[in-house]
N, C-alpha and C positions, 0 to 999 in steps of 0.2 A: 504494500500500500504506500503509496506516493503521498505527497501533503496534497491534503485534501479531499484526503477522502478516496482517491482515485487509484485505479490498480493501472500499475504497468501490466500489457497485453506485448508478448515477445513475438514479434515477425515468425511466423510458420513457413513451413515447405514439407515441397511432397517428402513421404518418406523413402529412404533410400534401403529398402529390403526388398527380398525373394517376397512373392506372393506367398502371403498367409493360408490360404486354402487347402483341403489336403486333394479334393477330388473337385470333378467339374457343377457337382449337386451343390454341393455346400459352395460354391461362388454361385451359383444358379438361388440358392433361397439366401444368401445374403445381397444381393442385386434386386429380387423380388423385395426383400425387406425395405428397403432404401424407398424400390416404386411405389410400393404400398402407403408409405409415412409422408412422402412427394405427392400421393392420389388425395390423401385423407388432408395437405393443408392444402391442395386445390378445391378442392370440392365445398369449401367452406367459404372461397371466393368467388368460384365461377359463377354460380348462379346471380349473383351482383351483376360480373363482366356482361355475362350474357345479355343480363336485363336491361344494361346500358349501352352493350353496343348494336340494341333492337331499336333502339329510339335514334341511332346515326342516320339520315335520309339517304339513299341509297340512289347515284347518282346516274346509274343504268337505266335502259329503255326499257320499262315492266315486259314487256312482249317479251325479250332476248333475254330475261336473265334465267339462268339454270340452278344457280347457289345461291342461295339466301346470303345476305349481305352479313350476319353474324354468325353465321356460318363461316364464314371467308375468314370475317375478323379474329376468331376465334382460331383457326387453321394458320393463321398467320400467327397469331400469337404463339402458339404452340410451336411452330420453328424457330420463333427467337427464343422461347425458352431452351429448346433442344439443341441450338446453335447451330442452326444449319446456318452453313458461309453463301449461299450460293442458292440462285432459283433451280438450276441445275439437279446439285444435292439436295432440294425442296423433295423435286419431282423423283428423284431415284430411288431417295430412301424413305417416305415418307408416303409412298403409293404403294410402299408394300402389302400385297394382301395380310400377312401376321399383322403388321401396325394398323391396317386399317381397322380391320379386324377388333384389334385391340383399343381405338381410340374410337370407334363408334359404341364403343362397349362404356367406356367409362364415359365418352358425352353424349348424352343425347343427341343433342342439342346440334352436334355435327352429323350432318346424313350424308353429304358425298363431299369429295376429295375435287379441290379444284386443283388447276395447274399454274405453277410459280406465276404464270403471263399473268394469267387471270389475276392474280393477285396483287401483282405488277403496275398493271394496269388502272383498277380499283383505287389504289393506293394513292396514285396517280391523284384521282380526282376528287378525293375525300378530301376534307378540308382538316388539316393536322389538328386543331386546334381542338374538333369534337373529340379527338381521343387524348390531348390532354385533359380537356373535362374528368372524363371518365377517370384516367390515372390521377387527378385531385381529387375525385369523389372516394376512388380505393383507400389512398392515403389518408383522406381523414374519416371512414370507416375504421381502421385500424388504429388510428390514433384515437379514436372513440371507445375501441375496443379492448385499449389497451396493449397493442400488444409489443408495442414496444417500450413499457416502464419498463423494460433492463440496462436499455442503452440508455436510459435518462443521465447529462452529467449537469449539476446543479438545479436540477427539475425542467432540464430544457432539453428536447433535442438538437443533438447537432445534426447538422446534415451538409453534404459533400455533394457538388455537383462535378463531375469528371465524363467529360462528355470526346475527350480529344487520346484519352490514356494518360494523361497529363498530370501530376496530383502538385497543384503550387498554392500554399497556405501561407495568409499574413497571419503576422500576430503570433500570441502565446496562448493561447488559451486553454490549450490543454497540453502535460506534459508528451504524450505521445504524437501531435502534430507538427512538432521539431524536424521531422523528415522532410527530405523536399527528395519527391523521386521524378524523374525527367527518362 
């Protein structure tokens, strides 16, 4: 504990051992474990997203559209969670019949799989700003909900915008943002 109350938090890294597993089951239910605890704190948000990115006006000719517009948004989201780099890698690995499979399973709310263009596209013509609404409304959901009184330092949260990979902090404000990483 630092003055003030504050604990030093030690820079991590990956660790540098042999895989822990003895066989490919036991990494097969410890990967399940992981997806399981990742389903159970989505599912506790989605229905919010969902609800909010139903009210985004959907800038397609009604005649021509094939995916529902929170549908899309929702599929799109789910590749920047999953970190797909690339519309490419959208459409490759994420048109798999197991994942579809598996992600029709866990949302409803998704009934067919569009492709990166499609997506591309959309994106295109949406007006950014309705979905930062939405990530304001999540965020102060959460802050409503609590669930970040861990990170509280002096009853406030901090918050970090790093938008570039960049981390450059004036001031002292807290012992551990003395780093300046570039």
């Amino acid at each position: 504990t630092k003055a003030g109350g504050h604990v030093a938090i030690a820079n991590t890294s990956v660790n540098n051992r042999v895989n822990i597993f003895e066989n490919t089951q036991d990494e097969k239910d410890h990967h399940k474990d992981i997806l399981t605890q990742q389903i159970k704190s989505w599912s506790t948000l989605l229905p919010f997203i969902v609800k909010e990115l139903k009210k985004i006006q959907d800038p397609r000719n009604p005649g021509k559209v094939k995916h529902q517009l929170a549908c899309i948004m929702l599929y799109t989201l789910l590749s920047f969670v999953l970190k797909m780099s690339s519309r490419r890698e959208i459409n490759r690995k994420m048109s798999s019949a197991q994942l579809q499979k598996a992600l029709f399973s866990m949302f409803p709310d998704l009934t067919s799989i569009p492709h990166a263009d499609t997506i591309n596209r959309i994106l295109q013509n949406i007006n950014p700003e309705n979905i930062e609404v939405i990530q304001i409304k999540l965020f102060k959901k959460l802050v409503k909900s609590k669930k970040f009184t861990r990170f509280l330092i002096n009853k406030s949260l901090p918050i970090s915008i790093d938008a570039t990979q960049k981390t450059v902090r004036d001031g002292e404000w807290h012992d551990n943002w003395l780093i300046r990483t570039i």
